[in-house]
C-alpha positions as CSV (number, residue, x, y, z in Angstrom):
1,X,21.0,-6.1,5.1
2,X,17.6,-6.7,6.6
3,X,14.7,-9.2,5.4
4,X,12.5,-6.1,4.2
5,X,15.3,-4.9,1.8
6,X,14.6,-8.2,-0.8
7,X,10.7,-8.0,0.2
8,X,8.4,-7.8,-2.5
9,X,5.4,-4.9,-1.9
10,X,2.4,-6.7,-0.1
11,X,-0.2,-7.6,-1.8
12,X,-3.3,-5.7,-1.3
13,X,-5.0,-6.2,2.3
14,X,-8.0,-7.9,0.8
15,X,-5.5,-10.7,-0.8
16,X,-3.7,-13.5,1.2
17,X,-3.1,-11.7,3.8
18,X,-2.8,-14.1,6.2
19,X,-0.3,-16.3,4.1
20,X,1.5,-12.9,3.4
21,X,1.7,-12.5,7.1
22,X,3.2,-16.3,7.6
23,X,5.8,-15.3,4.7
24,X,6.7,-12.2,6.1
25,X,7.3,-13.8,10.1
26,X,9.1,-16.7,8.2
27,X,11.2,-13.8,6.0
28,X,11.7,-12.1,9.1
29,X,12.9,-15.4,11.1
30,X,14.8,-16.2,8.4
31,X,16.9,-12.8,8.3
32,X,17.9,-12.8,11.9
33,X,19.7,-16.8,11.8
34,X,21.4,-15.5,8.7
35,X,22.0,-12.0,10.0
């Protein structure tokens, strides 16, 4: 299983994208130490 298979769709680009991005890296960081 990979991070992006429990990943909500993104918000559109004009909303939070910046926290979106920090979820997404922390999602992502937080896939490979239980992968």
């Amino acid at each position: 299983m990979t991070p992006t298979d429990f990943l909500p769709p993104p918000p559109p680009p004009q909303e939070h994208t910046q926290a979106w991005l920090s979820l997404h890296l922390l999602l992502l960081i937080l896939g490979q130490g239980l992968g």
